[in-house]
Each structure stands twice: as structure tokens, then as C-alpha cells.
N, C-alpha and C positions, 0 to 999 in steps of 0.2 A: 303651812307646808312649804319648804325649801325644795325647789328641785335643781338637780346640777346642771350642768351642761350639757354633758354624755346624753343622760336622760331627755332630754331636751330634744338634742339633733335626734335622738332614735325617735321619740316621738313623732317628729316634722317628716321622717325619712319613709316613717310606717305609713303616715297618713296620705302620703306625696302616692306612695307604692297602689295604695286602697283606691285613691282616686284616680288613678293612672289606669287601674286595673277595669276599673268602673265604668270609662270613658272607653275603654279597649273591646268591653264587652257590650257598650251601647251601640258604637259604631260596628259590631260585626253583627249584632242584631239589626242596625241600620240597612247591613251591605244584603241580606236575603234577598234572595231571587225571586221573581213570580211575576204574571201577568204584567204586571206593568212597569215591569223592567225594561219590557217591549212600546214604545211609544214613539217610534218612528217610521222613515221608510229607509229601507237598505236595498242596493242595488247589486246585482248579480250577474254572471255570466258562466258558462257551465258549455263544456266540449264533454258528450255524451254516447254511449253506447246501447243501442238495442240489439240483443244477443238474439242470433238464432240458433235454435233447440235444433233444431233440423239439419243440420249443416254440422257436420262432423269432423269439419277442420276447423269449427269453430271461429266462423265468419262472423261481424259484427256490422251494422251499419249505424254508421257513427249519425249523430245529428248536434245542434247547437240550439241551445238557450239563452234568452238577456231580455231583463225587465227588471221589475222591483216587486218589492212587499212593502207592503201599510201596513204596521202593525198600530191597532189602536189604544194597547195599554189594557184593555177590559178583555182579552181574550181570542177578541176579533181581528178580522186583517181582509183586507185587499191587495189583489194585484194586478200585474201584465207585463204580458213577455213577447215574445217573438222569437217563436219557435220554428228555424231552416233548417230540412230535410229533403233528400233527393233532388234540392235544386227547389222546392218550393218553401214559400216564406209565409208563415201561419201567425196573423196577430191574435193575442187573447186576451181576456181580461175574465177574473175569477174573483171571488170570495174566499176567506177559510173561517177556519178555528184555533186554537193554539193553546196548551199548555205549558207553562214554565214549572219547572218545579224548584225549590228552594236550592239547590246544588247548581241550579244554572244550564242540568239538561231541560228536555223535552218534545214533546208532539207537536207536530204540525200537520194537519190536514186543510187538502185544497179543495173546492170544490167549482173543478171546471169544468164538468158536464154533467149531464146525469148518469151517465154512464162510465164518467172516470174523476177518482176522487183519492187522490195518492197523498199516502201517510209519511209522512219524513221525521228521523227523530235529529233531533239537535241539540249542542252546546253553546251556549254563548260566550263569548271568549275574548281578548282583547279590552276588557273596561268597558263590555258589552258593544264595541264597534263593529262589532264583528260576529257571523256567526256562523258557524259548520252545519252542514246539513247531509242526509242521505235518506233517500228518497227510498222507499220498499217496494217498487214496482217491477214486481210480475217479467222477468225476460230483458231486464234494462238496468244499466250499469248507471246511476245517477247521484253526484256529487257535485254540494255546490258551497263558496263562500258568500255571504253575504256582508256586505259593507256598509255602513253607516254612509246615508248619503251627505249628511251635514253633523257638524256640532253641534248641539245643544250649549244653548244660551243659557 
């Protein structure tokens, strides 16, 4: 069987195209989101507001945030912050939980008391350096970035 040239480069060109195609869709299958997307600690800081309901000129009193999160890659996470208000400065340190989901949103719950345990949803964003967060609490205006505190080696 004689094949030409033409035939040839199409063959080479098809095959180039298949396995291009192939490698494009390994590595975006690669690129999914999820739990252990998260396997570091990111650091943060957050100028915040507690809104009063009461207050009909819609007075807020501001407060600040700054500490990290440990995320452990399985779901898990640690952290601690330092949280000033009124003039007082409050250290904590907490546990959570954490969902990713394959898009790169997801959940975040902390649990720093027994009696408060505030849910934040979030995107990861930046090549994962980075991540957006908003916090669902009840009377308070809470947004925060978190930053990758090192590279990965």
C-alpha cells in the first residue's frame, strides 16, 4: 500500500490534534477542585461590621480580624485570630470543617465556641493562593481574603 504525502501530514496532523486533545482533557480532569486543594495555611485580615437592628440610623460598630487557617487537605482545618473591639483585644484559637466542591466554591464552618459556629461560603481563586470568603452571621457584615502564606515546594 503506497500512501502520498498529503495523506501522510493529515494523518500526523489528526493524531498530533487526538493527542493534544487527550492531554487537555487529562490535565483539566487533573485541575478539579476538592478537599485537598486546601493543604495549607492562609493568612488574613478583615475590618468588619456588627450592624445594629435597633438603631434606625443604622449605626454599625466596626471591629477587626487577623490570624490564619490550617487547612488540612482531608476536610479539616485549624485556626487563630485576634479579634479588637471596643478597645479590647480577644486571642482565639478554633477548629472547623470545610467543603470544596469541584468548581472551586464552598463551605466553611468554624467552630469557636459552643455556642458560636459561623458558616462562610467561599471561592478559591488566584491558582488557589487565595481565597474569598463571606461569613453568614446573624447582624454582621463579614468578609475576608485569605492568602496563601508560603509557596508550595
Amino acid at each position: 500500500m503506497r500512501v502520498n504525502r498529503s495523506t501522510l501530514v493529515a494523518i500526523c496532523v489528526v493524531a498530533a490534534l487526538v493527542a493534544g486533545l487527550a492531554f487537555r482533557a487529562r490535565a483539566a480532569a487533573d485541575n478539579k477542585f476538592g478537599n485537598h486543594t486546601l493543604n495549607d495555611k492562609y493568612g488574613f485580615h478583615s475590618l468588619a461590621l456588627s450592624l445594629d437592628p435597633s438603631n434606625t440610623l443604622g449605626a454599625s460598630d466596626p471591629f477587626a480580624v487577623s490570624g490564619y487557617y490550617d487547612f488540612h487537605g482531608d476536610g479539616t482545618m485549624n485556626g487563630a485570630d485576634t479579634v479588637s473591639r471596643d478597645g479590647n483585644i480577644i486571642p482565639r484559637t478554633y477548629t472547623g470543617t470545610y467543603q470544596v466542591n469541584s468548581d472551586g466554591t464552598g463551605t466553611l464552618t468554624l467552630d469557636v465556641s459552643p455556642t458560636f459556629q459561623p458558616v462562610g461560603n467561599f471561592i478559591i481563586v488566584d491558582n488557589g493562593r487565595a481565597i474569598e470568603i463571606i461569613f453568614a452571621v446573624p447582624g454582621n457584615l463579614n468578609t475576608f481574603t485569605l492568602r496563601k502564606q508560603h509557596e508550595s515546594e
